[in-house]
Structure formats: structure tokens, C-alpha cells
Short mmCIF file of the C-alpha atoms (twelve columns), coordinates in Angstrom:
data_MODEL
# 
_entry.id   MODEL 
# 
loop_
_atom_site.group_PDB 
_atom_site.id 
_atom_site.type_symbol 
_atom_site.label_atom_id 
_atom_site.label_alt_id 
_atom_site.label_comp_id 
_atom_site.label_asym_id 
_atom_site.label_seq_id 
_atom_site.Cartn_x 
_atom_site.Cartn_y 
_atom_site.Cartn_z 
_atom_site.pdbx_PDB_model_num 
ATOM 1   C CA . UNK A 1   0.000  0.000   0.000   1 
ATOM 2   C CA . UNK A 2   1.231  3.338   -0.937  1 
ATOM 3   C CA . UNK A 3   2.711  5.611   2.070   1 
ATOM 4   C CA . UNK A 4   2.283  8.831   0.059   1 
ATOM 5   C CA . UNK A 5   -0.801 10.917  0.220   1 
ATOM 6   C CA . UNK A 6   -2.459 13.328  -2.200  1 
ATOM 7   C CA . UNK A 7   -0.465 16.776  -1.733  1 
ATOM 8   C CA . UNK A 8   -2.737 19.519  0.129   1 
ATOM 9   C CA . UNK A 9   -4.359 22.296  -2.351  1 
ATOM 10  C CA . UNK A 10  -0.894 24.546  -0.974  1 
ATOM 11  C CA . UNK A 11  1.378  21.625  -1.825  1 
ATOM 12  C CA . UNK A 12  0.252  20.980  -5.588  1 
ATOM 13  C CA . UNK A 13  2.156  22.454  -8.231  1 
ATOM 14  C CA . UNK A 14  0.036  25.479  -9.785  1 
ATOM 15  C CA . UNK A 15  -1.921 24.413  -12.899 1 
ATOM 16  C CA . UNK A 16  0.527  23.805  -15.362 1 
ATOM 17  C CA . UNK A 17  1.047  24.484  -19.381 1 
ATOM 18  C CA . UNK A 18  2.155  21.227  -20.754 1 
ATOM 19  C CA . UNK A 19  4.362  20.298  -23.843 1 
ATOM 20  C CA . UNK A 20  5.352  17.182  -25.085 1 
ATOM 21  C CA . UNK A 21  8.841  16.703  -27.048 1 
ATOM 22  C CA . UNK A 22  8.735  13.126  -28.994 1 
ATOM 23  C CA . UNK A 23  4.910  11.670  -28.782 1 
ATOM 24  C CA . UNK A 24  6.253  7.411   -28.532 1 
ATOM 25  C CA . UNK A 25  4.571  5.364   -25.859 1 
ATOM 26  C CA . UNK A 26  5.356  7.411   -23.042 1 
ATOM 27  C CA . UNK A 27  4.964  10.833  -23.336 1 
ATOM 28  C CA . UNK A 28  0.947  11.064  -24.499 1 
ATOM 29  C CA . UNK A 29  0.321  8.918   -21.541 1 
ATOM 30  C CA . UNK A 30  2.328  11.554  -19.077 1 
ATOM 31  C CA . UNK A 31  0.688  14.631  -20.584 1 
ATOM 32  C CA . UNK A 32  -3.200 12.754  -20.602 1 
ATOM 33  C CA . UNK A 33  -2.634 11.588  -17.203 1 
ATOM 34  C CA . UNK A 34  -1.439 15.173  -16.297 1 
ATOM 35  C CA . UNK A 35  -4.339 16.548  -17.951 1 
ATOM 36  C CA . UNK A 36  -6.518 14.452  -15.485 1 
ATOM 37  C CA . UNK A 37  -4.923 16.407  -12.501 1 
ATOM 38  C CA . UNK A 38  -6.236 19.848  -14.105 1 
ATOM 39  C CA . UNK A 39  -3.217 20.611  -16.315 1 
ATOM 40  C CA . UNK A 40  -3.270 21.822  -19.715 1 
ATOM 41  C CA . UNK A 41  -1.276 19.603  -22.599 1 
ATOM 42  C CA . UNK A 42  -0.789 22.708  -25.430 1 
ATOM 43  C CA . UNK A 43  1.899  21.440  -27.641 1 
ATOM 44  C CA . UNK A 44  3.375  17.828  -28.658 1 
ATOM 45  C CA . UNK A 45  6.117  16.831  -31.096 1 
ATOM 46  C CA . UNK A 46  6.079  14.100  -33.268 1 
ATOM 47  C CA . UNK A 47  7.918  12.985  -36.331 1 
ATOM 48  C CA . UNK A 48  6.703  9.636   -37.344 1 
ATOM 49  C CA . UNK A 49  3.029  9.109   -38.571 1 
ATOM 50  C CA . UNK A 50  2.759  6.456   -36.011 1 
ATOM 51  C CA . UNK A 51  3.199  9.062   -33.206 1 
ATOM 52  C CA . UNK A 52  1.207  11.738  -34.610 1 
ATOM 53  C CA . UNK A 53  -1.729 9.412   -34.912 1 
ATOM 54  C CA . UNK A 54  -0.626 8.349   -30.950 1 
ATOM 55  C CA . UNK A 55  -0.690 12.174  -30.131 1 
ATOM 56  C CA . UNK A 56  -3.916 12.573  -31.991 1 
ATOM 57  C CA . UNK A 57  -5.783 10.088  -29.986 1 
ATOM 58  C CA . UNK A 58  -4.713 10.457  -26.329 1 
ATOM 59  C CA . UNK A 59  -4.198 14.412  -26.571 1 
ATOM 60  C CA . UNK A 60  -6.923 15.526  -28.923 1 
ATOM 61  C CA . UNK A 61  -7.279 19.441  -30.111 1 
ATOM 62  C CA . UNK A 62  -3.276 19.431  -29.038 1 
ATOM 63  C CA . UNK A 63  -1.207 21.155  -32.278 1 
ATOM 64  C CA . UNK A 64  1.601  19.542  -33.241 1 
ATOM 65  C CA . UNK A 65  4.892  21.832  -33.059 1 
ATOM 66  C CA . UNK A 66  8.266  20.998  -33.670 1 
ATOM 67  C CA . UNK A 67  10.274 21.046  -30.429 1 
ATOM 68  C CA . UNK A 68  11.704 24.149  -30.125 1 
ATOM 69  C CA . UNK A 69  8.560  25.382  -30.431 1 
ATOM 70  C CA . UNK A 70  7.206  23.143  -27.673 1 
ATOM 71  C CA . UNK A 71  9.439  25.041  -25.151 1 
ATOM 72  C CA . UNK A 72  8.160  28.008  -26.027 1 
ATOM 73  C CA . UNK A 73  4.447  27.248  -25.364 1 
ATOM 74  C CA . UNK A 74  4.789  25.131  -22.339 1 
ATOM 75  C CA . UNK A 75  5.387  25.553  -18.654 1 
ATOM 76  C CA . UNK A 76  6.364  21.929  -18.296 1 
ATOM 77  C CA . UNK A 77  7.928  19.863  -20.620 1 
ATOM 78  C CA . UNK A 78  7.977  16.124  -21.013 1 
ATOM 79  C CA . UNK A 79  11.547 15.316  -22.570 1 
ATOM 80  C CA . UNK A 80  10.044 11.413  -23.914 1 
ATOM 81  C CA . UNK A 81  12.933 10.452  -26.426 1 
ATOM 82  C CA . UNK A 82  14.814 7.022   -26.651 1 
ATOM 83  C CA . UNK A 83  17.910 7.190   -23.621 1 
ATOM 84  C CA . UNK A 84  20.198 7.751   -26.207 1 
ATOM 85  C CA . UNK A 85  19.067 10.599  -28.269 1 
ATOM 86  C CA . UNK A 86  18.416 12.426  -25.227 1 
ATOM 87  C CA . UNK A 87  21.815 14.398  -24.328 1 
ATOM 88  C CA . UNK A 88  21.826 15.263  -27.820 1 
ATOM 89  C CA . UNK A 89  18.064 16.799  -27.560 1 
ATOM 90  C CA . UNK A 90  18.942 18.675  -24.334 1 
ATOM 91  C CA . UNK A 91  22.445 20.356  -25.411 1 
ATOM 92  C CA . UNK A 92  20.319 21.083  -28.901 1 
ATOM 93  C CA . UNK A 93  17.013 22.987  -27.178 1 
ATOM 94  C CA . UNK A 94  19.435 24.796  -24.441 1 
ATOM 95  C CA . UNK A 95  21.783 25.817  -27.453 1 
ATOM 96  C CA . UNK A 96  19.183 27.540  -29.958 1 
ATOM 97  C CA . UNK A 97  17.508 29.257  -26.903 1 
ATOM 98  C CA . UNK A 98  14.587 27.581  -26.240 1 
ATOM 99  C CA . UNK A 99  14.818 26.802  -22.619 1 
ATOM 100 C CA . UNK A 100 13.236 29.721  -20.563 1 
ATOM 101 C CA . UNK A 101 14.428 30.390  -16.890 1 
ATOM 102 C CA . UNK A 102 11.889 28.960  -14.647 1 
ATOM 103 C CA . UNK A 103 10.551 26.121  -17.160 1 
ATOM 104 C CA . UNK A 104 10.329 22.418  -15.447 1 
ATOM 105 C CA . UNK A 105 11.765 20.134  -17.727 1 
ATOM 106 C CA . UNK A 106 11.196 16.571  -17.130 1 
ATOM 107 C CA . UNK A 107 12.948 13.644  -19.074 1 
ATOM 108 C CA . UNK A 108 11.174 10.213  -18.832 1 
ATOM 109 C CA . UNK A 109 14.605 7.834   -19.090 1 
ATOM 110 C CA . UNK A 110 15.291 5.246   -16.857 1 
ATOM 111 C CA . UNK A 111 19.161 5.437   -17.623 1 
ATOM 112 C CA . UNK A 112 19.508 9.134   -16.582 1 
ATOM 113 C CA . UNK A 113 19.234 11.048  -14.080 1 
ATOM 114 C CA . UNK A 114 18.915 14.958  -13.440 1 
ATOM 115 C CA . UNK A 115 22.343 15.669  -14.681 1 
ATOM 116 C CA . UNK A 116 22.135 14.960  -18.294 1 
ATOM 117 C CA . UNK A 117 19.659 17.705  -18.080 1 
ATOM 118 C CA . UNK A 118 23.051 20.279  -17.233 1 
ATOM 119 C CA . UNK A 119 22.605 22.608  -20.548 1 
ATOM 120 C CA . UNK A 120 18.979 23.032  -19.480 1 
ATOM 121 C CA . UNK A 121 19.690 23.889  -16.239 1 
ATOM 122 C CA . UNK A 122 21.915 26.496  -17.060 1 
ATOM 123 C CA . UNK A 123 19.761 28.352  -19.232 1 
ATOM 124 C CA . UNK A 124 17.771 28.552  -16.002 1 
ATOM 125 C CA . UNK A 125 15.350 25.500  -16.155 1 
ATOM 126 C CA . UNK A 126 14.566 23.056  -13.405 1 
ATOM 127 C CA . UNK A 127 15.350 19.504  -14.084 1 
ATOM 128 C CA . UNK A 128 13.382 16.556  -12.764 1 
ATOM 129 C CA . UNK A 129 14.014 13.477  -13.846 1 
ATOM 130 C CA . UNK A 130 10.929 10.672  -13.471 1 
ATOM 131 C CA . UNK A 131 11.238 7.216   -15.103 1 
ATOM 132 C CA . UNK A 132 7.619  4.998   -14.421 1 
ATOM 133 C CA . UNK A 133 8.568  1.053   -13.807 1 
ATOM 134 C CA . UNK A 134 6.038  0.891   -16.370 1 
ATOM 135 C CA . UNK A 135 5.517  -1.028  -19.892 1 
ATOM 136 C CA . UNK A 136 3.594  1.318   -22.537 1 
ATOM 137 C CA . UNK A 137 1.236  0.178   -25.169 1 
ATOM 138 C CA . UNK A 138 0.655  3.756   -26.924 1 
ATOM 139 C CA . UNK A 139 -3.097 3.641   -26.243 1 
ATOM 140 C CA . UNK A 140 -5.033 5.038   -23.284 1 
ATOM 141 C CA . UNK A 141 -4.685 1.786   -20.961 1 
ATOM 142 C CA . UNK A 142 -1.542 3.206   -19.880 1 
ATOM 143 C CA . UNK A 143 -3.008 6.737   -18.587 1 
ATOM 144 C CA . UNK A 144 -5.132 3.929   -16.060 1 
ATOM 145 C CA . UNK A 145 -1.776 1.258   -15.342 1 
ATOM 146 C CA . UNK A 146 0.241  4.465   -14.047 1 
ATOM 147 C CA . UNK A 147 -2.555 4.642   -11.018 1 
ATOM 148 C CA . UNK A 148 0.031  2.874   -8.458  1 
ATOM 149 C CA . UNK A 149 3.007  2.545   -10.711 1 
ATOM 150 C CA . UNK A 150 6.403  3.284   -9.217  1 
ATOM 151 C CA . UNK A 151 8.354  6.280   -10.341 1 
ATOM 152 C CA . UNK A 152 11.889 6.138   -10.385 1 
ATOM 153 C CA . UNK A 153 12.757 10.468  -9.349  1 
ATOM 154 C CA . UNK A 154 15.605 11.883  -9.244  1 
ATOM 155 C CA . UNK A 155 16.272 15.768  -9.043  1 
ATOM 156 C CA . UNK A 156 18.036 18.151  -6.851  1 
ATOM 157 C CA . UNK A 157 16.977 18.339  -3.206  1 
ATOM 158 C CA . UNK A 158 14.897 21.648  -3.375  1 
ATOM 159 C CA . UNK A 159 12.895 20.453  -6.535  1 
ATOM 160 C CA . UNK A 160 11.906 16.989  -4.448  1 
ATOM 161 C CA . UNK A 161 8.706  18.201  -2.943  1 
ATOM 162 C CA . UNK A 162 7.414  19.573  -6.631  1 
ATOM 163 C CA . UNK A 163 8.332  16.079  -8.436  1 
ATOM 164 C CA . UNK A 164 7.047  13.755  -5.943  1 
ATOM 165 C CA . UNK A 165 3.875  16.170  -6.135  1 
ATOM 166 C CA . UNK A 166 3.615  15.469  -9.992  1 
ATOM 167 C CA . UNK A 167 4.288  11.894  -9.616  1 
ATOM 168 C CA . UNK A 168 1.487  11.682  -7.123  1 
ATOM 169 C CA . UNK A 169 -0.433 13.925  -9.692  1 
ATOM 170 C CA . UNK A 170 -0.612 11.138  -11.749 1 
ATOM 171 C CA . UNK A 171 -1.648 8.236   -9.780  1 
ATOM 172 C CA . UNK A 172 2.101  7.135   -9.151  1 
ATOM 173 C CA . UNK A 173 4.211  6.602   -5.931  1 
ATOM 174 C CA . UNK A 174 7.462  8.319   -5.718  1 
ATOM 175 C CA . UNK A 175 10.714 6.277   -5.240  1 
ATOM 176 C CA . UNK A 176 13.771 8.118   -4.802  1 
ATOM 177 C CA . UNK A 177 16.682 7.332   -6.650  1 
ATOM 178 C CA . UNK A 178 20.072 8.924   -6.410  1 
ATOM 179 C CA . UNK A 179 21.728 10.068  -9.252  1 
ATOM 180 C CA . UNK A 180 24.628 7.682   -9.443  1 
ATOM 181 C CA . UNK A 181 22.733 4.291   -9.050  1 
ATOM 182 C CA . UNK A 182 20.115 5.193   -12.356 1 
ATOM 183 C CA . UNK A 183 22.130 3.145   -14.437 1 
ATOM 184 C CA . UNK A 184 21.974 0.037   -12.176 1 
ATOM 185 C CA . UNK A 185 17.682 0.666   -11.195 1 
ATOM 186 C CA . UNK A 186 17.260 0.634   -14.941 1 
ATOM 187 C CA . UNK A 187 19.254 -2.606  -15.499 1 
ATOM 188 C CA . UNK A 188 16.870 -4.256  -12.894 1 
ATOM 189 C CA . UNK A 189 13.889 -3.580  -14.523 1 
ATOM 190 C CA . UNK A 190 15.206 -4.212  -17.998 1 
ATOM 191 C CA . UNK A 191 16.133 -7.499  -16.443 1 
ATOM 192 C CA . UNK A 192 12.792 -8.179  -14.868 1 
ATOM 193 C CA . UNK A 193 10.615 -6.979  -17.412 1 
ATOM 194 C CA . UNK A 194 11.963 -6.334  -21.053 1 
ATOM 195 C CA . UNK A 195 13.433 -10.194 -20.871 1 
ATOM 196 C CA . UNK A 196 10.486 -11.530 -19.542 1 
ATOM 197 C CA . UNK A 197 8.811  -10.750 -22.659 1 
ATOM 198 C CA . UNK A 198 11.605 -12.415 -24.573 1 
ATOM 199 C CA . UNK A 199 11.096 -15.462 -22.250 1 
ATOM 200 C CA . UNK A 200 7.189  -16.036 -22.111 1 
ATOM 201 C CA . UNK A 201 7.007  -15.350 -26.142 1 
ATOM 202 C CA . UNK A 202 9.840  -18.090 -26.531 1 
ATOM 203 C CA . UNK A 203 8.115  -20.573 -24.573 1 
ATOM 204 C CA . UNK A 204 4.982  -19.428 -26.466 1 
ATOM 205 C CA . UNK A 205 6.448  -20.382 -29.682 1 
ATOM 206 C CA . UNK A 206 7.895  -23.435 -28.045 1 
ATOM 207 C CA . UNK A 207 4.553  -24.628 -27.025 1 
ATOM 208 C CA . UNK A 208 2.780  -24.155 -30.376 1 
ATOM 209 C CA . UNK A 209 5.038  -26.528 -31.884 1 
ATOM 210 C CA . UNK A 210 4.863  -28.862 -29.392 1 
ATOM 211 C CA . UNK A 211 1.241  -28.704 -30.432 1 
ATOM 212 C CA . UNK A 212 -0.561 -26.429 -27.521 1 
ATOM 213 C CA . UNK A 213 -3.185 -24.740 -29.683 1 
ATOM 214 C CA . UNK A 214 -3.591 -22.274 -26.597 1 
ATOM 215 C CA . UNK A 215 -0.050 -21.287 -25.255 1 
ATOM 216 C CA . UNK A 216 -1.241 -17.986 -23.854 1 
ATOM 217 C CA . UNK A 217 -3.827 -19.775 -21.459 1 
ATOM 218 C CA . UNK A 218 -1.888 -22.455 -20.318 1 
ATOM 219 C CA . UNK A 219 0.994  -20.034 -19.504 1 
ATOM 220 C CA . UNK A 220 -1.317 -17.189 -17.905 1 
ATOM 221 C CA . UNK A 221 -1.946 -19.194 -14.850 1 
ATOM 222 C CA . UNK A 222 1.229  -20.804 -14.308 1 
ATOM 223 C CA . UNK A 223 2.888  -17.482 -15.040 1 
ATOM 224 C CA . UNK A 224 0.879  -15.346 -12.398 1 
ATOM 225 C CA . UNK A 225 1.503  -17.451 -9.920  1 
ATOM 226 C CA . UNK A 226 5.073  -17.355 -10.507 1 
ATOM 227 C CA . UNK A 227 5.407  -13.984 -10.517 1 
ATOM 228 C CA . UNK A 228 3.389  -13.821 -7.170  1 
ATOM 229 C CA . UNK A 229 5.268  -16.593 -5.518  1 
ATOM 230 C CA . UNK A 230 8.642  -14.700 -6.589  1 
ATOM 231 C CA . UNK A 231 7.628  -11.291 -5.154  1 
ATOM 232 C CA . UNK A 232 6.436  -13.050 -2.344  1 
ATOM 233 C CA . UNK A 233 9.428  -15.217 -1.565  1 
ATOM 234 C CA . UNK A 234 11.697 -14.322 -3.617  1 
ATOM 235 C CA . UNK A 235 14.495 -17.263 -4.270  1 
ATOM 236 C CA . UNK A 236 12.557 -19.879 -1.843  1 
ATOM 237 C CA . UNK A 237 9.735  -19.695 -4.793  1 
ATOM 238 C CA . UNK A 238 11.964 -21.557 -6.838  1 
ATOM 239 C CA . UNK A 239 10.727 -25.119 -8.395  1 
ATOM 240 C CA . UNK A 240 11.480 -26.714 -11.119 1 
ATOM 241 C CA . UNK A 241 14.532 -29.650 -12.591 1 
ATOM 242 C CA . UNK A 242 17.097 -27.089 -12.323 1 
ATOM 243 C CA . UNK A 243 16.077 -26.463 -8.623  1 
ATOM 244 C CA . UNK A 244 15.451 -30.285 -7.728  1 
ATOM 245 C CA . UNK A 245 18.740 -31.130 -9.610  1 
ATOM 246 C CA . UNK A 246 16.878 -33.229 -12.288 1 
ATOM 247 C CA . UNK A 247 20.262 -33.282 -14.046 1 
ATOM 248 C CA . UNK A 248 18.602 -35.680 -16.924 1 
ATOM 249 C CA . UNK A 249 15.564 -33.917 -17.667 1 
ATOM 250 C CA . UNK A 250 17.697 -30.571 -17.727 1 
ATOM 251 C CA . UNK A 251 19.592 -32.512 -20.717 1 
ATOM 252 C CA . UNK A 252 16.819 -33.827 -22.811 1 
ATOM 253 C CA . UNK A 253 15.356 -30.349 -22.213 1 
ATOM 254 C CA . UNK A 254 18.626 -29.075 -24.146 1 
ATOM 255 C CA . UNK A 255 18.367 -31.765 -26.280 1 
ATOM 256 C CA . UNK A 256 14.838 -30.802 -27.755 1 
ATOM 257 C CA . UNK A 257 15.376 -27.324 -28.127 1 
ATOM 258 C CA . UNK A 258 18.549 -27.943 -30.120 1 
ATOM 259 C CA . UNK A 259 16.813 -29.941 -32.386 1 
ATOM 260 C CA . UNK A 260 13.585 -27.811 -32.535 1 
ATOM 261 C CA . UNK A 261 14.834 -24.183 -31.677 1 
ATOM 262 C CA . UNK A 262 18.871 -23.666 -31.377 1 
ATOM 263 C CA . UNK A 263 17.947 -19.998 -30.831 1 
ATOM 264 C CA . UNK A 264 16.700 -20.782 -27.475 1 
ATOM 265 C CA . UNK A 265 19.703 -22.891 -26.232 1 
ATOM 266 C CA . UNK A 266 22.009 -20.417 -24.893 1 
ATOM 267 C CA . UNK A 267 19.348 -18.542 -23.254 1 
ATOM 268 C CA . UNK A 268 18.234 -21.344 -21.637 1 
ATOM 269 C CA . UNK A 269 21.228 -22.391 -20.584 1 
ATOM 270 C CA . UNK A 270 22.183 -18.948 -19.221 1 
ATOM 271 C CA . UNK A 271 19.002 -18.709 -17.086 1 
ATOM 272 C CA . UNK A 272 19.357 -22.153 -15.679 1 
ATOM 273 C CA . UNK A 273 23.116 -21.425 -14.466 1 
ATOM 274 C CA . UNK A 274 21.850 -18.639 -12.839 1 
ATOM 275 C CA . UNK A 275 18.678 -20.427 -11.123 1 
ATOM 276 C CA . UNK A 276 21.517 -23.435 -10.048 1 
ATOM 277 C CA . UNK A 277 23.755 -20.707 -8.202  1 
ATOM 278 C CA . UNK A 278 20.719 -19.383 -6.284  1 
ATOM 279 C CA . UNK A 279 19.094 -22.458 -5.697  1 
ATOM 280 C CA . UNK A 280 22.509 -23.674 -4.278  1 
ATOM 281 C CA . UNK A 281 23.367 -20.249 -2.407  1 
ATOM 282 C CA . UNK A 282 19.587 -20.910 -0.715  1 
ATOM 283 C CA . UNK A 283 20.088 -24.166 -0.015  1 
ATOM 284 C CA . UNK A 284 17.243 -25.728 -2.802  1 
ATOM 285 C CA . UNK A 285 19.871 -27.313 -4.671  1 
ATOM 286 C CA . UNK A 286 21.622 -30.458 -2.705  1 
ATOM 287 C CA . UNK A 287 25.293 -29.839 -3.453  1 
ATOM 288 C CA . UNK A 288 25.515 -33.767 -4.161  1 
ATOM 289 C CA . UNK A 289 22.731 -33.104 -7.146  1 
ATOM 290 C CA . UNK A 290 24.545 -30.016 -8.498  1 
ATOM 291 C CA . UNK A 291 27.651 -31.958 -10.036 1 
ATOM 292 C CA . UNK A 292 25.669 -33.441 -12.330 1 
ATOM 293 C CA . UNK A 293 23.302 -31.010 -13.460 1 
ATOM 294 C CA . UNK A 294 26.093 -28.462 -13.786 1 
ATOM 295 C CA . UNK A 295 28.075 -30.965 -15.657 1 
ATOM 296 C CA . UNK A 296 24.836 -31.314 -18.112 1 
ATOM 297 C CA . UNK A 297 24.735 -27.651 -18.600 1 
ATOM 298 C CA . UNK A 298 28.858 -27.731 -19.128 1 
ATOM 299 C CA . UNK A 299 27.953 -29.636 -21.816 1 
ATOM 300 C CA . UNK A 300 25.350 -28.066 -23.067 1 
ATOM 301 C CA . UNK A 301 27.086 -24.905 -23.783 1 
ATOM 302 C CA . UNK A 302 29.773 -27.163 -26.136 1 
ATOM 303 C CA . UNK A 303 27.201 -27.758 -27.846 1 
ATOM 304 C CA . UNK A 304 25.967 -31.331 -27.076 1 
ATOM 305 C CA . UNK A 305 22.807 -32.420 -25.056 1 
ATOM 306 C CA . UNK A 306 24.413 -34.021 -21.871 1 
ATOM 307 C CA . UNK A 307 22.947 -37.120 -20.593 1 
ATOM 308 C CA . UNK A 308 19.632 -38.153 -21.729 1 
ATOM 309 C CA . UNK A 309 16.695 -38.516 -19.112 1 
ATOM 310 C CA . UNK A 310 13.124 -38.329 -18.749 1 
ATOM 311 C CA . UNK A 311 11.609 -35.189 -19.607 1 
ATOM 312 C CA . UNK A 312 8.665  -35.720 -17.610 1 
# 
């Protein structure tokens, strides 16, 4: 349950101009969600046809403006580029003039925190950088999943107040993050969520040709309990051949996807190294169990199957 509370009338931000500087998944959601607290989205920027229709639908009657532009219209602006182009967008706006002293200027990345907003914050802006642990689908879903999402915020001390109030704003719960550990909160949610995607739409594909007609309900149950048991219990919700030590169904498990889907093999065997050191450091895996299996997965990785076993 969330520990923050909806800021008192004298603790909200004042009613707020909003601009939006690259309309992808994120930044349509922000600025409709924003809207919802009583701001006003005025301006968007979008360059593909993809993210003009995006823009279109979740911020009607909003123009369209290139960036620069943007800035100029906009109290706050939403800064919702890919991590990379982003330093390059920032040193850009500050350079031509666009950033006005007093302007909040908010980036979205997960990588970065307040500092690659520097050029901006000389020309007199205020940087706030907030990241939601969130997965975007362009469409208005997300303006409802970001009621109880975690923000990742980072800014300096006497902006705090006024970006935990917008997170808040938007349904979200503020989790401070300092500026040097960004990089590493990013790679823990790109872990936990961008290549869990990878790993439930392999063992979708895996499942169809083994001749499931319905992968996606067969795997929704197991799945969510998974997931619940893990942020439950973390490492003791562990089951499975690599935690019992089921050395020969680990290898006939290689063995398959070799034959059926060598894409899959080293990712496989990468994930189940990693579950045999936890299960081991937790005390799941019997060390007498883990010669073997590690053996098998030894083996694996030079490219043959290991002893063969019952995959049942």
C-alpha cells in the first residue's frame, strides 16, 4: 500500500502548461494523465506518422509543433525520447535558446538522471528526472496502469517536494533514486521486465510446436503465480529440474530445443546457471545433485545435449 498521500491544495504544483517533445509510448500517456490532474497539454512533437496518430488520440485538439517550439508554449515539458538521443536533444534545445528560466523540464529515461539535463539547467530550467517502472502500449490503458506505478525520481533536493507532487499527480508513488545508481535501477527492470517478454514469447512459440493450440492460457496461470510466488518469496519460490537437480531432464530439455529451436539454447542455458547458483546459495539445490546437473549444462554450452533422461 502506498505511504504517500495526495499533496494539500498549498502543496500541488500550480496548474501547469504542458508540452510534449517526442509523442512514442510514453509521453501522451504523461501529458493525458497530467491533464486528469487539471493541467493543460498545449503542444506535442512528433515525427513519425505512427506518433502523430498516438498524439492525436490520447491528446486531442493538441497542435503539433516541432520542439523548439514546444518550449516556447509550455510551462512543463515532457523530454520522452529514446535514452540515447536524449543528451543530444537537451544540449540542442538549451543551445538555440529555447529553454526559458523557470521552465520544469522533465525527461522520462530510466538510464539518466537529473544531470544529463546540465545545458537546461543552465539556461535557467529546473530539471526533474521521473522514469515509471512501467511497460507502454501507446493507447489510453496506460493513462489507467500508471494509477500505483512506481516512479523512479531523481532531481536536486529543493525540486523533491514539486516532483514527488507530480508523480502523485498522476496516480504514481514516488521512489527516490540517487543520481549515481540510475544506471543500475534501470538494469533491474530491464532485467525483470523487457526479458520476460523475450522469455514467455519463446516458450509461447515453443509450445505451439509442441502442439498447444492455446499457449497464452496455459501459460497465464502458471505465469501469475510465478510472478506472485517470486515477489512473495523471492528465491525460496523456486521449483522446477534445475532447482530439484533433475540433471537428466535438464539434458533432454537441451536436447529438444537444439533440435527444434537452437535460438533458445544459450538462453536457456544462461538462465538455468543462474537459477543453479541461487538455488545452491539458498540451499534448494543439494550440493551432491549439483555436479551433475552443472556438468549437463557444461555440456550443453559445447554444444551437445548431456545425458539423456526423462523429460517428464
Amino acid at each position: 500500500m502506498s505511504t504517500f498521500q495526495q499533496p494539500e491544495p498549498k502543496d500541488r504544483p500550480a496548474r501547469l502548461t504542458v508540452g510534449v517533445v517526442g509523442a512514442g509510448r510514453v509521453g501522451p500517456a504523461l501529458a493525458a494523465s497530467l491533464k486528469l490532474a487539471g493541467h493543460r497539454p498545449v503542444a506535442v512533437s512528433g515525427v513519425s506518422d505512427v506518433s502523430r496518430r498516438r498524439a492525436a488520440e490520447l491528446l486531442p485538439d493538441v497542435p503539433l509543433m516541432p520542439p523548439a517550439d514546444v518550449l516556447r508554449h509550455a510551462d512543463l515539458v515532457l523530454l520522452t525520447v529514446p535514452d540515447d538521443a536524449l543528451p543530444g536533444l537537451v544540449e540542442g534545445l538549451a543551445e538555440t535558446g529555447s529553454v526559458r528560466p523557470g521552465q520544469l523540464l522533465v525527461h522520462t529515461s530510466g538510464r539518466y538522471g537529473a544531470k544529463v539535463l546540465d545545458p537546461a539547467l543552465r539556461a535557467g530550467a529546473l530539471p526533474l528526472a521521473l522514469h515509471p517502472a512501467m511497460t507502454f502500449t501507446g493507447t489510453a490503458v496506460d493513462v489507467q496502469r500508471l494509477a500505483g506505478c512506481s516512479f523512479g525520481v531523481t532531481a536536486p533536493e529543493e525540486l523533491r517536494l514539486a516532483a514527488e507532487a507530480l508523480v502523485i499527480e498522476m496516480g504514481g508513488e514516488p521512489e527516490w533514486i540517487a543520481e549515481a545508481d540510475r544506471p543500475l535501477y534501470h538494469a533491474a527492470l530491464a532485467l525483470g521486465a523487457n526479458h520476460l517478454v523475450t522469455l514467455v514469447a519463446q516458450s509461447m512459440e515453443l509450445l505451439r510446436t509442441a502442439g498447444v493450440t492455446a499457449p497464452d492460457r496455459m501459460l497465464g496461470p502458471l505465469l501469475g503465480a510465478a510472478l506472485d510466488n517470486a515477489l512473495r518469496s523471492g528465491d525460496a519460490a523456486l521449483t522446477g529440474p534445475v532447482a530439484r537437480g533433475d540433471a537428466g531432464t535438464v539434458a533432454a530439455h537441451i536436447a529438444e530445443l537444439r533440435a527444434h529451436a537452437p535460438a533458445t539454447v544459450a538462453g536457456y542455458l544462461a538462465m538455468a546457471r543462474a537459477t543453479a547458483d541461487r538455488a545452491l546459495a539458498h540451499g534448494l539445490l543439494k550440493p551432491e545433485l549439483a555436479e551433475d546437473l552443472l556438468g549437463v549444462l557444461a555440456n550443453g554450452a559445447g554444444g551437445t545435449a548431456g545425458t539423456e533422461g526423462n523429460a517428464g
